[in-house]
C-alpha positions in Angstrom: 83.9 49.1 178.1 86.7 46.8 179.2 88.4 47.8 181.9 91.9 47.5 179.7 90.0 50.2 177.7 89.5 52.3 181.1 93.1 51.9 182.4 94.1 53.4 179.5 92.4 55.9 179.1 93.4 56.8 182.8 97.0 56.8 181.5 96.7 58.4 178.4 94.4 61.3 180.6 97.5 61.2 183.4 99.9 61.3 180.9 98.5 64.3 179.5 98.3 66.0 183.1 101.8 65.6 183.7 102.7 66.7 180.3 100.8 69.7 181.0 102.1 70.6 184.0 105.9 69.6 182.8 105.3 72.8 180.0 103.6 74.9 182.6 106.5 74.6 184.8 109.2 75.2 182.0 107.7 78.2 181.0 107.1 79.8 184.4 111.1 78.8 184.4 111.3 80.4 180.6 109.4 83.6 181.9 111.6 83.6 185.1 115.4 83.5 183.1 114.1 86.0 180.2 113.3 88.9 183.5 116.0 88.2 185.2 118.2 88.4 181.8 115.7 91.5 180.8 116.5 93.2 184.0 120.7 92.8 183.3 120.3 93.9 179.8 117.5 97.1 181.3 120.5 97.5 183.9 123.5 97.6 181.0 121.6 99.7 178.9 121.0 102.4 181.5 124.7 102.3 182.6 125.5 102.6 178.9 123.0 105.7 178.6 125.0 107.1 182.0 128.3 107.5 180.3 126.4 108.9 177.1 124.8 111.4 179.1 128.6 112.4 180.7 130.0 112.2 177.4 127.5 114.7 176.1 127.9 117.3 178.9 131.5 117.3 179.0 131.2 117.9 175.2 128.6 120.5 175.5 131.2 121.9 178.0 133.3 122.0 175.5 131.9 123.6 173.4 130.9 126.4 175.2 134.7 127.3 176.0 135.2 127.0 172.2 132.4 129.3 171.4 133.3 131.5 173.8 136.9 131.6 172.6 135.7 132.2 169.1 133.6 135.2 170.8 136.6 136.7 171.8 138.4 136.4 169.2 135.5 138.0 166.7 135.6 141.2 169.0 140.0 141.2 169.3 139.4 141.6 165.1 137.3 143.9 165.3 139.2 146.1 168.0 141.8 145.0 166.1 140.5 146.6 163.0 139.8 149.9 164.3 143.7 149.8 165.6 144.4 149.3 162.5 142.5 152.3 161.4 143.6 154.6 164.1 147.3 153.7 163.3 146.9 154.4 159.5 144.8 158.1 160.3 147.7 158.7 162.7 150.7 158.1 159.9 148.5 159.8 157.4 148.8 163.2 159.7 152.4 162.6 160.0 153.3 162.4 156.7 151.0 165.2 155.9 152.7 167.2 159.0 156.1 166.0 157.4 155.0 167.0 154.4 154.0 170.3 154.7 156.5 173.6 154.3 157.2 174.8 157.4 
């Protein structure tokens, strides 16, 4: 072979090894921005699932109080009811005293 031919094929070969470790390089680079921009985004997210878990507490608290509300005011009917009932029984035996010849 000539030695044109060899000189090259040297380049050509070189070329292709510095090529090669141009892309190697920009990825490791690629690899190194997308964890670094994966770790922000991991970070966000968990700051965002944070105030979602506070959120949900206070509203569970919340809703406990209303519950409990709703508790008492299911038994003040039903006390209320027998009131009722008592107070009605009571004017029935008035009237029935009232009416009655005496």
């Amino acid at each position: 072979m000539s030695e044109a031919i060899i000189v090259a094929l040297i380049t050509v070969a070189g070329s292709i090894i510095v090529q090669v470790m141009i892309a190697r390089a920009n990825t490791r680079d690629l690899y190194a921005k997308l964890d670094k921009q994966s770790e922000i985004s991991d970070q966000r997210i968990q700051g965002e699932i944070d105030v979602i878990k506070t959120e949900i507490r206070q509203l569970t608290a919340q809703v406990e109080k209303h519950n409990q509300v709703i508790d008492r005011t299911y038994a003040l009917e039903n006390r209320m009811g027998v009131a009722e009932e008592r107070i009605s029984d009571a004017n029935h035996r008035i009237n029935e005293l009232r009416d009655r010849p005496g």
